[in-house]
Backbone as numpy.savetxt, mean C-alpha at the origin, in Angstrom:
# Nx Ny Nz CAx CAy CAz Cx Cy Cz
5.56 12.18 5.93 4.11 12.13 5.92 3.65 11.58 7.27
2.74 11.73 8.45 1.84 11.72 8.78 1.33 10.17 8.75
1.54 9.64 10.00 1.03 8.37 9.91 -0.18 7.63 9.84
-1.14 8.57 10.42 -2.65 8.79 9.86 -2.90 8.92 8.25
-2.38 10.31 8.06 -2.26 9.76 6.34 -1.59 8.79 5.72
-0.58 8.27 6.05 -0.46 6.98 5.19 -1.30 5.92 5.65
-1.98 5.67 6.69 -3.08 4.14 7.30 -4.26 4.73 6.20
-4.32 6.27 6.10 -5.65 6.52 5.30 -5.66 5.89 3.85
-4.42 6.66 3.59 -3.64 6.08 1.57 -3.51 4.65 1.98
-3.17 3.98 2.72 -3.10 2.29 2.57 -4.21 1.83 2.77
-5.51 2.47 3.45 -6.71 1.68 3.16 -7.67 1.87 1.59
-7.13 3.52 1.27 -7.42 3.54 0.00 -7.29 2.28 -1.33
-5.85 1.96 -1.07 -4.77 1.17 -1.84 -5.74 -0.07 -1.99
-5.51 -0.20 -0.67 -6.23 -1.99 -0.60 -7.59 -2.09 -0.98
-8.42 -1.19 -0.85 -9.80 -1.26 -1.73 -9.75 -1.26 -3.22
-8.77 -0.23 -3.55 -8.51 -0.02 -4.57 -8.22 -1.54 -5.31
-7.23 -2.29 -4.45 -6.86 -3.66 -5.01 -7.79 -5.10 -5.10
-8.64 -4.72 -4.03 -10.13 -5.54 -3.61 -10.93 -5.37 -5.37
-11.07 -4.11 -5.44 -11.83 -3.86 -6.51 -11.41 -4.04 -7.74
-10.08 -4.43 -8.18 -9.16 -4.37 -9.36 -9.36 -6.40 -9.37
-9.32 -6.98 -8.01 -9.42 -8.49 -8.20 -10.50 -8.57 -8.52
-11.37 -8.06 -8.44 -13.23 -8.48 -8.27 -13.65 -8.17 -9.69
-12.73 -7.23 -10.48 -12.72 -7.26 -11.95 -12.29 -6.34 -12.54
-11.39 -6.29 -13.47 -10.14 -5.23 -13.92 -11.03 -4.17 -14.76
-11.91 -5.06 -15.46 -12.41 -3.82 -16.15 -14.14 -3.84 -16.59
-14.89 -3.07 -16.57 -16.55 -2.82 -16.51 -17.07 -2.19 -17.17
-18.09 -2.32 -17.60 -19.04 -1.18 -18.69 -20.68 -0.47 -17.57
-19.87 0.82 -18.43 -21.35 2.08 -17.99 -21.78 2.42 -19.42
-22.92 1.82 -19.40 -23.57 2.37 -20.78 -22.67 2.25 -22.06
-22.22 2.86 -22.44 -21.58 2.62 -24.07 -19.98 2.55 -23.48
-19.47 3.09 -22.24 -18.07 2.92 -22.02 -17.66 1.65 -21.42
-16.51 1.17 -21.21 -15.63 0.10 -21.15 -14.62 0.98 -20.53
-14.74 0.51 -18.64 -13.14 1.43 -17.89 -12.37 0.38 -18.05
-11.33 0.72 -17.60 -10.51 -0.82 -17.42 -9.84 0.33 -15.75
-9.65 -0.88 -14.88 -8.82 -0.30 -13.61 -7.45 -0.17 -13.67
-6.94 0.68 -12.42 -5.37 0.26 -12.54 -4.93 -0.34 -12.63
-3.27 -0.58 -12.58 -2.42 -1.85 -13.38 -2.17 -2.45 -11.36
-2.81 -3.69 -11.41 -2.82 -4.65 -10.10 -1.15 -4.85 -9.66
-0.21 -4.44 -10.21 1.24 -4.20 -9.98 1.69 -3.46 -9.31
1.14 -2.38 -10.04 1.13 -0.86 -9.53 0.66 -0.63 -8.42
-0.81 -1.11 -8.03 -1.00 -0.51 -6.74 -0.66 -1.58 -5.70
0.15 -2.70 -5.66 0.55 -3.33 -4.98 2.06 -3.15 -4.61
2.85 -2.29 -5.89 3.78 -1.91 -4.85 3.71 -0.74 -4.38
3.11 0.24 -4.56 2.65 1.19 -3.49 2.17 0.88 -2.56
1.06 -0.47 -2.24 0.80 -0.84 -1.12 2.43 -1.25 -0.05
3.08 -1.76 -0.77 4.42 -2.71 0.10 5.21 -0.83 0.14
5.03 -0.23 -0.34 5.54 1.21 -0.08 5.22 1.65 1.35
3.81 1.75 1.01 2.99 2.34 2.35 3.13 1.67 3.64
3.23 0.02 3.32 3.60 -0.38 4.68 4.55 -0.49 5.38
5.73 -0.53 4.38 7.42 0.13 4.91 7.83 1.70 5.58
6.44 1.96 5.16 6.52 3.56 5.68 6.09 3.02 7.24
4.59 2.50 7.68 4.00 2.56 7.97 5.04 2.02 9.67
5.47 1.28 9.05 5.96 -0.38 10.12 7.38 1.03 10.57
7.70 1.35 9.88 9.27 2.19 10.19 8.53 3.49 11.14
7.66 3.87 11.18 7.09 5.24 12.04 6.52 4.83 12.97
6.23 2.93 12.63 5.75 2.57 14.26 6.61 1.95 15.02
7.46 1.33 14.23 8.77 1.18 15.10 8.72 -0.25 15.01
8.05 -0.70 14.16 7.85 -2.50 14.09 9.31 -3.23 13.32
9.56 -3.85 14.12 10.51 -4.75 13.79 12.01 -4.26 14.12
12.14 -3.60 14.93 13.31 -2.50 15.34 13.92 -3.62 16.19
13.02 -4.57 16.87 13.67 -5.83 18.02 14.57 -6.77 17.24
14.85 -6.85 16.18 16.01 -7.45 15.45 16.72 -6.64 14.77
17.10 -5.60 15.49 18.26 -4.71 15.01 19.29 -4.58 16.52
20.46 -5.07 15.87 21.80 -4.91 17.20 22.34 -3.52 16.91
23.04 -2.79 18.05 23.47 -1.81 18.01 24.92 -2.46 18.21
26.10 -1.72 17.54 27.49 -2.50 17.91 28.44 -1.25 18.47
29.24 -1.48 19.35 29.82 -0.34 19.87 31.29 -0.74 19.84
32.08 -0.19 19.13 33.65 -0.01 18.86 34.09 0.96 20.03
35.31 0.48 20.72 35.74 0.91 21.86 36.96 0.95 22.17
């Protein structure tokens, strides 16, 4: 995937999770939603940013290369 699309899906995520803390579940007129499961979209968030950090190359400075000779 497209590293633009995943910064897009991880800002999705995190609103998504903004809005799930601010209150799981709400009434419209006679219905009662309840939001997603706050689990769920938090490990898709730690998904998205393992994607994210690996296509940008973050954290690659604590990796040794070893050469047998």
């Amino acid at each position: 995937m497209k590293l633009e699309t995943l910064k897009s899906r991880l800002n999705l995520y995190l609103e998504a999770e903004r809005k799930i803390l601010a209150g799981q579940s709400y009434r419209v007129g006679n219905r009662e939603l309840t939001r997603a499961n706050l689990s769920e979209v938090r490990a898709v968030i730690d998904g998205l940013v393992t994607q994210i950090e690996m296509l940008e190359g973050v954290g690659r400075g604590n990796i040794a290369e070893v050469v047998f000779t």
